[in-house]
N, C-alpha and C positions, 0 to 999 in steps of 0.2 A: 504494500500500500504506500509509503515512504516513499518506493523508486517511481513509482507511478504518479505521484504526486512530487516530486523534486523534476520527473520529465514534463508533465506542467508547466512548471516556472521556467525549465530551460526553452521552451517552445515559444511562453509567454515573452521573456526576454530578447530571446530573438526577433519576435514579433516586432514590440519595442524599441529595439538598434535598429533593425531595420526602416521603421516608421521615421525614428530619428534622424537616421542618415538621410531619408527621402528629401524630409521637411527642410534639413538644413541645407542640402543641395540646391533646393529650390530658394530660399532664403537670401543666400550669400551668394556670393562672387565666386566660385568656384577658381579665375584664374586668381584670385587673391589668395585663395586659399593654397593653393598650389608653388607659390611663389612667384609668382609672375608679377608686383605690384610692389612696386617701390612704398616704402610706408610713410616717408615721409611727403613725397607729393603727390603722390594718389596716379602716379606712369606709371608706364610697362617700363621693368628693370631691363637689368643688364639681361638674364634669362631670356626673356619675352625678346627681348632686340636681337640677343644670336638666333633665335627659332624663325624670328622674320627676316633676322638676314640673308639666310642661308635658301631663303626664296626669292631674293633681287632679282630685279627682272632686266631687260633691256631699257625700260621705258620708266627705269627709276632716279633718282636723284637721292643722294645722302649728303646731308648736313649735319655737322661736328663741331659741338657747341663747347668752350670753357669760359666758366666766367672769372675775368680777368682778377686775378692779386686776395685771389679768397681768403690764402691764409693769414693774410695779413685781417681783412673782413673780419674773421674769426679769431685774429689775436687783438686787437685793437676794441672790437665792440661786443662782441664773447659770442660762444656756437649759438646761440637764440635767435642774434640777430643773423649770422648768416644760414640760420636754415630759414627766415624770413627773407631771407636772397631767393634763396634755392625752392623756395615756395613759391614766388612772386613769378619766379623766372620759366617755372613749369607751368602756372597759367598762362602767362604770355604764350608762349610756346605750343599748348593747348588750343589758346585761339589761335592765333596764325593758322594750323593744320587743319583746323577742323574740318571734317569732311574730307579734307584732302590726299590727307596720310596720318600719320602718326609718330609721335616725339616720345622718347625714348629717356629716363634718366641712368646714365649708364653706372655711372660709381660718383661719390665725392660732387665735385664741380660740374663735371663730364656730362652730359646732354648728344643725343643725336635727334636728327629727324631722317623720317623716310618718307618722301613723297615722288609722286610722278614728276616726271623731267617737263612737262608742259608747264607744270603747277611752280615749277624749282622760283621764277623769276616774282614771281604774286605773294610767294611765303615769305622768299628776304625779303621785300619790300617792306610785307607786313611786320617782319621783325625788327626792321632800321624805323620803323617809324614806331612803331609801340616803344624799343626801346631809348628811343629819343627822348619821348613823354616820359619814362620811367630812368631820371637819370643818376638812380643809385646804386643801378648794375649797368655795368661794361661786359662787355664780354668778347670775345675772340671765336671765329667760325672760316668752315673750311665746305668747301663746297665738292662733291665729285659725281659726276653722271659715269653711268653705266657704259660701258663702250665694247666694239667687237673684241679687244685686245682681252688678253689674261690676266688685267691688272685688278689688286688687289683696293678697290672702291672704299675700305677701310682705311688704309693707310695711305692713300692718297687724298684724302679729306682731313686724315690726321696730319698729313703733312701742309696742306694750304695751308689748315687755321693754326699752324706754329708760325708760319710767314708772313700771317696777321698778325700774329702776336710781338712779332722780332717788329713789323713795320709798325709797329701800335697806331695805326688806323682802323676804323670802325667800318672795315667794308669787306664784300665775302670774299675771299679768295677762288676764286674758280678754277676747274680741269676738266 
């Protein structure tokens, strides 16, 4: 009577988790859940960015955001205020793309975006002019389209917006 009634409760129980798992599946953010969401600005991490990258197409454009002299942001006004950087800067960013592609916070400072190549020239625009209005982030960006060659679209957008950053002007670097 005991096994038959403890097989009950394990029935019940599972019943239960299962029920559990359904509701919270349905509830939540499932790529949140998973790791894909940066917690600090509410982007697809670094994770989410390699799983999209590794789908780049011809007819894409990636941008390679840092924002300029952080450490200093965060030694000078203390980490509150520059994750109030790094918040401020993933809205902007947010806007700019919407609908269009998707912005990316990779680690620290680091930012990308991925959008279509038609779109590349309407996003900087939108982000030279947002961040003009918003003049307590700088930042440095690198610009690289998709191309028939075997080049590596990561590191050639990492390397323009280091060329931004050596020429400390506020404008994208393109390739």
């Amino acid at each position: 009577m005991f096994q038959r009634f403890l097989r009950s409760c394990q029935i019940a129980l599972s019943v239960a988790i299962i029920g559990f798992d359904q509701s919270f599946r349905l509830n939540h953010d499932c790529d949140y859940i998973l790791g894909y969401t940066d917690e600090l600005t509410g982007l697809p991490n670094l994770k989410a960015f390699q799983k999209e990258y590794r789908l780049i197409g011809k007819d894409k454009c990636l941008i390679i955001i840092d924002v300029d002299s952080f450490k200093k942001i965060n030694d000078e006004n203390g980490h509150s205020y520059g994750d109030l950087i790094l918040k401020r800067l993933s809205e902007i960013l947010n806007s700019a793309v919407k609908g269009k592609g998707k912005a990316f916070r990779l680690h620290g400072d680091e930012f990308a975006i991925i959008i279509s190549d038609t779109s590349c020239d309407e996003i900087c625009h939108k982000l030279m002019t947002s961040l003009r209005e918003d003049d307590c982030i700088s930042i440095s960006y690198g610009v690289a389209f998709h191309n028939s060659e075997n080049v590596n679209l990561l590191d050639l957008a990492d390397q323009n917006m280091y060329e931004n950053k050596k020429s400390k002007c506020q404008q994208f670097e393109f390739a």
